[in-house]
PyMOL Python script that loads the backbone (N, CA, C, O; Angstrom):
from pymol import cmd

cmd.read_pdbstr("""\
ATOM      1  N   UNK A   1      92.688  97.231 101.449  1.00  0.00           N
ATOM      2  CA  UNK A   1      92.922  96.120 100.571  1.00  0.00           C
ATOM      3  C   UNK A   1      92.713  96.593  99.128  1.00  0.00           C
ATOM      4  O   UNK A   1      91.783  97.347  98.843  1.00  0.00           O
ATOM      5  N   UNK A   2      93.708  96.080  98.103  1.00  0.00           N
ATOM      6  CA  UNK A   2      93.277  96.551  96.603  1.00  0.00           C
ATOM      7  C   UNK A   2      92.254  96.005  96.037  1.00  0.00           C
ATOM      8  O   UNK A   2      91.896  94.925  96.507  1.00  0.00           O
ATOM      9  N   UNK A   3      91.624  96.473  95.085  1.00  0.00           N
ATOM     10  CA  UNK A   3      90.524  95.630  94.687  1.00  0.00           C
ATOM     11  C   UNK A   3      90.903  94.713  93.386  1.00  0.00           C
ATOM     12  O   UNK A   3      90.227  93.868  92.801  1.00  0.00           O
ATOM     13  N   UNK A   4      92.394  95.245  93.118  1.00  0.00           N
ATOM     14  CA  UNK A   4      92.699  94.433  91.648  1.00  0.00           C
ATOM     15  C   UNK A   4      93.379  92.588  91.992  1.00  0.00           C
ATOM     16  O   UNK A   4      93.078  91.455  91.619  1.00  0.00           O
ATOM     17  N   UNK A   5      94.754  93.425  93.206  1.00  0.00           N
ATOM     18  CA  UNK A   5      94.891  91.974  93.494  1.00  0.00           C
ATOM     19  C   UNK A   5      94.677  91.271  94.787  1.00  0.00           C
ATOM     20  O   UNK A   5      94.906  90.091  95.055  1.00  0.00           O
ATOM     21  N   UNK A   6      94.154  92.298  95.605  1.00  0.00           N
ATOM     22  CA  UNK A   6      93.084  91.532  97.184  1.00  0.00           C
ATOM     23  C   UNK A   6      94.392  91.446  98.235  1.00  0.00           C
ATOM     24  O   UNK A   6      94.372  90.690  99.207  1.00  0.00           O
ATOM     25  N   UNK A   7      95.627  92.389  97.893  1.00  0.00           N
ATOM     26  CA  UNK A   7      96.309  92.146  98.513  1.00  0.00           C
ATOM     27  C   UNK A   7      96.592  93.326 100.120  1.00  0.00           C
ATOM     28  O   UNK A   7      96.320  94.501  99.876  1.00  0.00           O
ATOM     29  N   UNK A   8      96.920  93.138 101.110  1.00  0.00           N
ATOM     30  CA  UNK A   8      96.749  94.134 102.527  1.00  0.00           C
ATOM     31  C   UNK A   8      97.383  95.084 102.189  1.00  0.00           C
ATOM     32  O   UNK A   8      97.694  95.119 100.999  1.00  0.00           O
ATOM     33  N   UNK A   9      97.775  96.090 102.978  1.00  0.00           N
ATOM     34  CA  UNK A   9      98.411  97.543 102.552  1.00  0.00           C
ATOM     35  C   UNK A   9      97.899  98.482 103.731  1.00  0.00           C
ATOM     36  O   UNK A   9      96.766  98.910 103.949  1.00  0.00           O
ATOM     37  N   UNK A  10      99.098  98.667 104.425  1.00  0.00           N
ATOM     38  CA  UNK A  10      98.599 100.094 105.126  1.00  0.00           C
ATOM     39  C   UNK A  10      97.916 101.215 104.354  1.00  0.00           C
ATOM     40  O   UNK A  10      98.273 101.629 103.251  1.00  0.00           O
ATOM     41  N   UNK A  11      96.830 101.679 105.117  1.00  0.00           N
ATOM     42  CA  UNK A  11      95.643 102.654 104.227  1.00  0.00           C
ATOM     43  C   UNK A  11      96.707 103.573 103.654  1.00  0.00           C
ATOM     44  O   UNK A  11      97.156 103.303 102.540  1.00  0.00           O
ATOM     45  N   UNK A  12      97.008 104.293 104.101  1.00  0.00           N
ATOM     46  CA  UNK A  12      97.922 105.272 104.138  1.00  0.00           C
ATOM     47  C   UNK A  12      99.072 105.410 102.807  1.00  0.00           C
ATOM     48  O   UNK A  12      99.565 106.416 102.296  1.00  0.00           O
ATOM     49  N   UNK A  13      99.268 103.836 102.478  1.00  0.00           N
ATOM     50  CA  UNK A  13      99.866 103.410 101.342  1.00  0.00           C
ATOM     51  C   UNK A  13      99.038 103.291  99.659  1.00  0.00           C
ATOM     52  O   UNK A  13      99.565 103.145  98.556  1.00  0.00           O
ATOM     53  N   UNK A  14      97.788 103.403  99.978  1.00  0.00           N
ATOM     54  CA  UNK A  14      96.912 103.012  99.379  1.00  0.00           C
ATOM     55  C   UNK A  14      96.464 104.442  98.144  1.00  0.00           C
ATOM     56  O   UNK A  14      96.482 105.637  98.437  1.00  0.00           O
ATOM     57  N   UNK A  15      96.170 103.972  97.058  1.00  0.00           N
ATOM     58  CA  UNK A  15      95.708 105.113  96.770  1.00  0.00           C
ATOM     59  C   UNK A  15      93.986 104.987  96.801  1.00  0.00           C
ATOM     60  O   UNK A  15      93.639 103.812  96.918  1.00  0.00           O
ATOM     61  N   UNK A  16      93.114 105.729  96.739  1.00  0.00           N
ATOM     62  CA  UNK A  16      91.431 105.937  97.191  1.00  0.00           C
ATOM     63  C   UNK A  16      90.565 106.228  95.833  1.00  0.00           C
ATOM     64  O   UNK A  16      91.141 107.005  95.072  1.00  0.00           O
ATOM     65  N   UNK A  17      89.533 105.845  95.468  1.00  0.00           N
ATOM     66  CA  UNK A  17      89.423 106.376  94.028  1.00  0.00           C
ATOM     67  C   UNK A  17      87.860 105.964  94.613  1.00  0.00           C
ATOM     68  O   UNK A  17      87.490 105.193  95.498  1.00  0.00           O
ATOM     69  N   UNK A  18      87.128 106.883  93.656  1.00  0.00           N
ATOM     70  CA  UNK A  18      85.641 106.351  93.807  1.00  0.00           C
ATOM     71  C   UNK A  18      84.765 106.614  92.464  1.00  0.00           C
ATOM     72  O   UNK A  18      85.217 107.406  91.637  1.00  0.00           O
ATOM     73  N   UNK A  19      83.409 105.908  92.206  1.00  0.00           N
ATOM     74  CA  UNK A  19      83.378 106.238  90.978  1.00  0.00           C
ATOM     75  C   UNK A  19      81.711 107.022  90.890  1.00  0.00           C
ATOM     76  O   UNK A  19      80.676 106.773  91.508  1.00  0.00           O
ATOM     77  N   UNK A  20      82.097 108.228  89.642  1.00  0.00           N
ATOM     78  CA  UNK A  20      81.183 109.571  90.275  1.00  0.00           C
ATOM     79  C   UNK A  20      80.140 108.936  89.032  1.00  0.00           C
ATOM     80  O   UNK A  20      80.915 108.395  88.243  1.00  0.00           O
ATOM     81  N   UNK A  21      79.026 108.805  88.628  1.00  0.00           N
ATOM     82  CA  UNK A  21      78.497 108.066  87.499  1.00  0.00           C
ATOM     83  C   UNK A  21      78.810 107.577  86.649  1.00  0.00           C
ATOM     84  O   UNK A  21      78.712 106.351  86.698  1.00  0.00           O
ATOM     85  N   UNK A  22      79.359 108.182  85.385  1.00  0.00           N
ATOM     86  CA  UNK A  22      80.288 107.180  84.813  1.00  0.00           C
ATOM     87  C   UNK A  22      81.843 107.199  84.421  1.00  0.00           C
ATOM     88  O   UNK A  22      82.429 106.646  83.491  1.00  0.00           O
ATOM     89  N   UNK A  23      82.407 108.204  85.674  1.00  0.00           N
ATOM     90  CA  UNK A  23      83.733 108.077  85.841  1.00  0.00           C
ATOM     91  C   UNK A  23      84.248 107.939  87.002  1.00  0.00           C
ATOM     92  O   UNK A  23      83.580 108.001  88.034  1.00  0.00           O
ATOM     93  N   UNK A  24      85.209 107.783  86.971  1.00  0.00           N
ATOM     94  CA  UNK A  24      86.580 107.563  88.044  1.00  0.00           C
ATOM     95  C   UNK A  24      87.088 108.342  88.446  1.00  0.00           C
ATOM     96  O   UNK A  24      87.778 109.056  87.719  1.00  0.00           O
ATOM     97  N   UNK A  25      86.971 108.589  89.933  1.00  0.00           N
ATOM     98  CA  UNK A  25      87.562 110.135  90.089  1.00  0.00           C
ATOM     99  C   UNK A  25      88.319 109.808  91.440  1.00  0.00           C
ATOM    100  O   UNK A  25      88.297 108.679  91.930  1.00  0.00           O
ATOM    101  N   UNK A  26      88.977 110.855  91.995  1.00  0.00           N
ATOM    102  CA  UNK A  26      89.771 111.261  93.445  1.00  0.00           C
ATOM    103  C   UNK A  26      88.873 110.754  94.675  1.00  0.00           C
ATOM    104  O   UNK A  26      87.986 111.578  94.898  1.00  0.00           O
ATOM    105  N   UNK A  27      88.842 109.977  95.286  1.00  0.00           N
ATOM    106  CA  UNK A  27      87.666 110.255  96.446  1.00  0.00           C
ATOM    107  C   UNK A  27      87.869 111.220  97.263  1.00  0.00           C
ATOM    108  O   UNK A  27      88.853 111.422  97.973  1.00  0.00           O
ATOM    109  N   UNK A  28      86.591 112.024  97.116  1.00  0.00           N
ATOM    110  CA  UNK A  28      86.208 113.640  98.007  1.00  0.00           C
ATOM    111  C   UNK A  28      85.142 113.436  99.598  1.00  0.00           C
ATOM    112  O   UNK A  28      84.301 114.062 100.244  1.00  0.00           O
ATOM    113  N   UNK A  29      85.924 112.051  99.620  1.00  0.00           N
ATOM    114  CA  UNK A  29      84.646 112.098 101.150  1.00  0.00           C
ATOM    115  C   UNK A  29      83.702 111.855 101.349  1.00  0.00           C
ATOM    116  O   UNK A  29      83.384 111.779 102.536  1.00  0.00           O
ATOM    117  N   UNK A  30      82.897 111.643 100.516  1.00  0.00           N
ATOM    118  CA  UNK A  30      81.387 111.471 100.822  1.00  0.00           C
ATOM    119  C   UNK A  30      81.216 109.620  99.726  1.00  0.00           C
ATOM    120  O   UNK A  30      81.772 109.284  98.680  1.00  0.00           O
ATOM    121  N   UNK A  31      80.578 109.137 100.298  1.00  0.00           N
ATOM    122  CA  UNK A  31      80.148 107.835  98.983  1.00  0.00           C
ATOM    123  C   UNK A  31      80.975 106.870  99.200  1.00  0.00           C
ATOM    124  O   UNK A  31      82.012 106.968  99.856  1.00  0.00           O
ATOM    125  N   UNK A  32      80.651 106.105  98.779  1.00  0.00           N
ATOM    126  CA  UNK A  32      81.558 104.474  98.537  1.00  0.00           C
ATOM    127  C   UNK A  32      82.813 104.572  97.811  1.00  0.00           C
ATOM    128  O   UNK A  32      82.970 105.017  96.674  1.00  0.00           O
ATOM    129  N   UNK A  33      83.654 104.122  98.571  1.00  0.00           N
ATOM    130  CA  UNK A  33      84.901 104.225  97.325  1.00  0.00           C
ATOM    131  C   UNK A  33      85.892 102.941  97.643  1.00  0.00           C
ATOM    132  O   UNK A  33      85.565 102.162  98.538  1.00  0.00           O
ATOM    133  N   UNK A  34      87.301 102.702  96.777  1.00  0.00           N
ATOM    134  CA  UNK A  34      87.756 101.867  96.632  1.00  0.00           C
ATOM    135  C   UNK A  34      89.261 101.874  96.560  1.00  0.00           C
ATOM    136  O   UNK A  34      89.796 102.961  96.344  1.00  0.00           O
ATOM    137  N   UNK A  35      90.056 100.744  96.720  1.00  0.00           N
ATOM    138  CA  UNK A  35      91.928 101.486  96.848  1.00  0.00           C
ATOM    139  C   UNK A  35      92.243 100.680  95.849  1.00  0.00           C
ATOM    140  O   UNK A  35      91.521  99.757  95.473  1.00  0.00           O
ATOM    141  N   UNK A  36      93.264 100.958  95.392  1.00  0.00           N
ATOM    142  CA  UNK A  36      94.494 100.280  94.605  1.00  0.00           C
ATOM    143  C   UNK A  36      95.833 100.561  95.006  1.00  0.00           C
ATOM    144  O   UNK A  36      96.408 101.648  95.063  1.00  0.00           O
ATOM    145  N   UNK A  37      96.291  99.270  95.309  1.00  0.00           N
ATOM    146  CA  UNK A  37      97.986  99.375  95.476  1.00  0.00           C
ATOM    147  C   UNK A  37      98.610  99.926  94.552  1.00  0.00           C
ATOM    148  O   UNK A  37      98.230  99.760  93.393  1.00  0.00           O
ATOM    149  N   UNK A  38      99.753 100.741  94.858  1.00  0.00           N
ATOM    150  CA  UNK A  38     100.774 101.151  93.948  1.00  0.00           C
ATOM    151  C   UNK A  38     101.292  99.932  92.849  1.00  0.00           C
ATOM    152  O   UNK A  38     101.224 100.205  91.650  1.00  0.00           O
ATOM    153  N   UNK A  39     101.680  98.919  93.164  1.00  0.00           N
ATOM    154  CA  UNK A  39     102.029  97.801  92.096  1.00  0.00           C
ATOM    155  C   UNK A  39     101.038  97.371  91.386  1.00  0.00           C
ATOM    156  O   UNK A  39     101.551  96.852  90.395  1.00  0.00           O
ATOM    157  N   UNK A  40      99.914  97.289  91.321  1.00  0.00           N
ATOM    158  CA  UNK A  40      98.692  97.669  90.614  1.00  0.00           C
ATOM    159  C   UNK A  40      98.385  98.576  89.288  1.00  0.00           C
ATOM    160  O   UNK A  40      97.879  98.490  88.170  1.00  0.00           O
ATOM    161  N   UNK A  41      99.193  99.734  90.384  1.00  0.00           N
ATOM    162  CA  UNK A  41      98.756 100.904  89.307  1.00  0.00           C
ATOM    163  C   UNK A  41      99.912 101.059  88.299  1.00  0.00           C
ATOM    164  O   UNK A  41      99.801 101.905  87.412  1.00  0.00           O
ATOM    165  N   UNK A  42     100.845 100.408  88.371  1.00  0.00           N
ATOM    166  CA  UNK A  42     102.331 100.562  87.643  1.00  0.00           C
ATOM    167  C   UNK A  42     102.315  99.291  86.885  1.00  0.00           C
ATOM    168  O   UNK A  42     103.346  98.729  86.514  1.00  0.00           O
ATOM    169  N   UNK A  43     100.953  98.792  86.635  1.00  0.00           N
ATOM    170  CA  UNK A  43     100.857  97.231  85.860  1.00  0.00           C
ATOM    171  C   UNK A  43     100.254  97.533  84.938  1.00  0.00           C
ATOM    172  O   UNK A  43      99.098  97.732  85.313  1.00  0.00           O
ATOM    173  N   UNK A  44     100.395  97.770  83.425  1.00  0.00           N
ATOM    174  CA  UNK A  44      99.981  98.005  82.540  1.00  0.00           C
ATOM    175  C   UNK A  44      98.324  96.895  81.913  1.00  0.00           C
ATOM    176  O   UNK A  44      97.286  97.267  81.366  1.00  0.00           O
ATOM    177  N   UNK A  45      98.675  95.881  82.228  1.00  0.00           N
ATOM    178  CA  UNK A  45      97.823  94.808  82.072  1.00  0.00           C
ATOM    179  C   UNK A  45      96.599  94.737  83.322  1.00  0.00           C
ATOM    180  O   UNK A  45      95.441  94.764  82.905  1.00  0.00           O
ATOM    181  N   UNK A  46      96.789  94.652  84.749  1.00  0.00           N
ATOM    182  CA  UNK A  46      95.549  95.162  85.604  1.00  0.00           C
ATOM    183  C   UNK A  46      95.701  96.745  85.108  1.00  0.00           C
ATOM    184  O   UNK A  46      94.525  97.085  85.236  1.00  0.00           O
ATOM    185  N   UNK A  47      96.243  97.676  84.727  1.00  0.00           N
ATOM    186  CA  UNK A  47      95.195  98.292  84.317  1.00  0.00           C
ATOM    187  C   UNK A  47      94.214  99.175  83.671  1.00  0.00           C
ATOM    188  O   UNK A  47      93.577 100.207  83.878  1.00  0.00           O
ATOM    189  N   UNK A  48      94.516  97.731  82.269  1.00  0.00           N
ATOM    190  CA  UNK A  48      93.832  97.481  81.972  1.00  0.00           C
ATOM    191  C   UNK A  48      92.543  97.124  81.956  1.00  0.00           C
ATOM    192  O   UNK A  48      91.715  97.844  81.398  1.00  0.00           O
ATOM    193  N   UNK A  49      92.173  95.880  82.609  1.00  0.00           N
ATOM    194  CA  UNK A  49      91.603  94.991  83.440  1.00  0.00           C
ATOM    195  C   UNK A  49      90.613  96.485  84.182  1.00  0.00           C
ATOM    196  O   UNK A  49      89.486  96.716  83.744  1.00  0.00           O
ATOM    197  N   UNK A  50      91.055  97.117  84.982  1.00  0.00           N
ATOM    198  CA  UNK A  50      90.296  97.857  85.707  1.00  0.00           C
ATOM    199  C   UNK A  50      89.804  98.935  84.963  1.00  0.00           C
ATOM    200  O   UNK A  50      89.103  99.746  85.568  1.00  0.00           O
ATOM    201  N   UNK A  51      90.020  99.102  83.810  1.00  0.00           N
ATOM    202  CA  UNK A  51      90.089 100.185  82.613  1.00  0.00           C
ATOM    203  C   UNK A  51      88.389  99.786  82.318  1.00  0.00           C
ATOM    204  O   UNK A  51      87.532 100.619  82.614  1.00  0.00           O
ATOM    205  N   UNK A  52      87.982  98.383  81.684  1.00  0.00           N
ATOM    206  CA  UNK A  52      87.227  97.870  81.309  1.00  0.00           C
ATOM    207  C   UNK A  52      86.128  97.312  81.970  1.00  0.00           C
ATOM    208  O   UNK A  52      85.088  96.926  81.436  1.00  0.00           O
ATOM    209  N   UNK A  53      86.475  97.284  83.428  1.00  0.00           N
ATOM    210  CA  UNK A  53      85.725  96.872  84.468  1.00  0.00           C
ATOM    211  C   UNK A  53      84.632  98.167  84.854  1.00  0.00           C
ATOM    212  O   UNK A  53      83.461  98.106  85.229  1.00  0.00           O
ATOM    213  N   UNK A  54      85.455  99.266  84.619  1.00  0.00           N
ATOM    214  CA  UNK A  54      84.476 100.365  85.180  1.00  0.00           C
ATOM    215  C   UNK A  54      84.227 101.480  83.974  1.00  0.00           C
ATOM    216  O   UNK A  54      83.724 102.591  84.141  1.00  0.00           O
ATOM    217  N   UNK A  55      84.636 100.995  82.887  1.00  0.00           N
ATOM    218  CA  UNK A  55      83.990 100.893  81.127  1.00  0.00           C
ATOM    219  C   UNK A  55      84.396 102.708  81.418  1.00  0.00           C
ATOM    220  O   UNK A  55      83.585 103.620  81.575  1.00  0.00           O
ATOM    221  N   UNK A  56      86.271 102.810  81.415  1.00  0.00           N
ATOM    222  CA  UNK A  56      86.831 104.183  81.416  1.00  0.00           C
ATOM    223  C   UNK A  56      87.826 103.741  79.933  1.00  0.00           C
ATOM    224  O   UNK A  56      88.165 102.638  79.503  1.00  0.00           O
ATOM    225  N   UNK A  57      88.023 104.809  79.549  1.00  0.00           N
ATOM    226  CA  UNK A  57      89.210 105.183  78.739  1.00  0.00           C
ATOM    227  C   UNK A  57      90.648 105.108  79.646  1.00  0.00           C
ATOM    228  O   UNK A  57      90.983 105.765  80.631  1.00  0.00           O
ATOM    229  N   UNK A  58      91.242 104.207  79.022  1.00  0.00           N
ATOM    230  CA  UNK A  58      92.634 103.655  79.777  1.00  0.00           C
ATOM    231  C   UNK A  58      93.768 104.426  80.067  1.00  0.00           C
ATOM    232  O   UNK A  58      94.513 104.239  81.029  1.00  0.00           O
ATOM    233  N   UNK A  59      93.905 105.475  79.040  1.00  0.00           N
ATOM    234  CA  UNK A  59      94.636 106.833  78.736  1.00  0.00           C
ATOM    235  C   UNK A  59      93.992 107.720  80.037  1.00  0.00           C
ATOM    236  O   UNK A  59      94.691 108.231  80.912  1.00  0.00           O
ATOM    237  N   UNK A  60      92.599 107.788  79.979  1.00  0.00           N
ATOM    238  CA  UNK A  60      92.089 108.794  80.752  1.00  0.00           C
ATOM    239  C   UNK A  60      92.722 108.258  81.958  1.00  0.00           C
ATOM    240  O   UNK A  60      93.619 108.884  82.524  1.00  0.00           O
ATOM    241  N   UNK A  61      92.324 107.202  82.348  1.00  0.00           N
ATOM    242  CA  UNK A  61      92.298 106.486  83.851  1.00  0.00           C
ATOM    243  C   UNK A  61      93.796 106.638  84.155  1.00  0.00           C
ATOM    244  O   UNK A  61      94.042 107.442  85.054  1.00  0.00           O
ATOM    245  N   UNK A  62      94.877 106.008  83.567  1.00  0.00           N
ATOM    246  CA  UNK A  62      96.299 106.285  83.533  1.00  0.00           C
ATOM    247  C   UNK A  62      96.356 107.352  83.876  1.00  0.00           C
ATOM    248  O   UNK A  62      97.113 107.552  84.826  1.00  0.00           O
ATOM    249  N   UNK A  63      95.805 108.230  83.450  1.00  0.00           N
ATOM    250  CA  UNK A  63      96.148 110.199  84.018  1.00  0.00           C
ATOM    251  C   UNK A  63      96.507 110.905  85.344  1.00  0.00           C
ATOM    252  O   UNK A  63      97.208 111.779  85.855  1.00  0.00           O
ATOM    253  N   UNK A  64      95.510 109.897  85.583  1.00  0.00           N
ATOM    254  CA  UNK A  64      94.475 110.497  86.662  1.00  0.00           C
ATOM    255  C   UNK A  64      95.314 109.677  87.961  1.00  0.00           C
ATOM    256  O   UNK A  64      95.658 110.150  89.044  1.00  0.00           O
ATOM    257  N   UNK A  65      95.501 108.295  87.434  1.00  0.00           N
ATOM    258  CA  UNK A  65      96.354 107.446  88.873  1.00  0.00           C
ATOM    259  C   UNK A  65      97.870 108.375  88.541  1.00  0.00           C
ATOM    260  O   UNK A  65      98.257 109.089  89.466  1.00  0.00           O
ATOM    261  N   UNK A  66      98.479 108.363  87.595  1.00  0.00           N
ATOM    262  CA  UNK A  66      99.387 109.254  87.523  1.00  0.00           C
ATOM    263  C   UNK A  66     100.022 110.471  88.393  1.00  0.00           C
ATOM    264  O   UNK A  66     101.113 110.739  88.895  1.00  0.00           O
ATOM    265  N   UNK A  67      98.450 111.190  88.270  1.00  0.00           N
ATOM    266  CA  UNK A  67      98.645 112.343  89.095  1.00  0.00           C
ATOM    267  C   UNK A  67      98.807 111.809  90.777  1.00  0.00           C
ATOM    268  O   UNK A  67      99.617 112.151  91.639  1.00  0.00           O
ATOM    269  N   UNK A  68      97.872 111.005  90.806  1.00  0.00           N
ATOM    270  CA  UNK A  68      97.634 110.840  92.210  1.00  0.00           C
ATOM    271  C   UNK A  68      98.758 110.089  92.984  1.00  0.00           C
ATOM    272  O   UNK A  68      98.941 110.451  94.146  1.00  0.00           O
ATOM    273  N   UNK A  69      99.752 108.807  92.344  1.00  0.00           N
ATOM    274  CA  UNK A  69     100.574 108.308  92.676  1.00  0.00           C
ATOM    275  C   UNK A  69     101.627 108.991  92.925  1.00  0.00           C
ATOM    276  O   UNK A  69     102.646 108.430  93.329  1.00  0.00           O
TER     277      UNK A  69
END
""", "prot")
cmd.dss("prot")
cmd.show_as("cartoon", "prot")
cmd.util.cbc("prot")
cmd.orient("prot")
């Protein structure tokens, strides 16, 4: 499930992210982590929203789903 808009998603569809103290990173397996749908991540405005929620640089965060999407 995404955490931006609570919507279902085969895992598999999902992208995985977890957050390492005070950033946002790839999830590597170990720890709590969290998904975001692709339409999520292609929403400039959630994310935003998720930019500020986990108090990242929006540019940075953009990068990083970038790569991973």
């Amino acid at each position: 499930m995404c955490i931006i808009c609570r919507s279902r998603h085969p895992q598999k569809s999902l992208i995985r992210l977890k957050q390492n103290g005070k950033e946002v990173i790839a999830f590597n397996g170990m720890g709590r982590s969290f998904y975001l749908c692709r339409n999520c991540v292609n929403d400039k405005k959630k994310l935003k929203g998720l930019a500020k929620r986990f108090k990242q640089d929006l540019e940075q965060l953009a990068r990083l789903l970038g790569t991973l999407a």
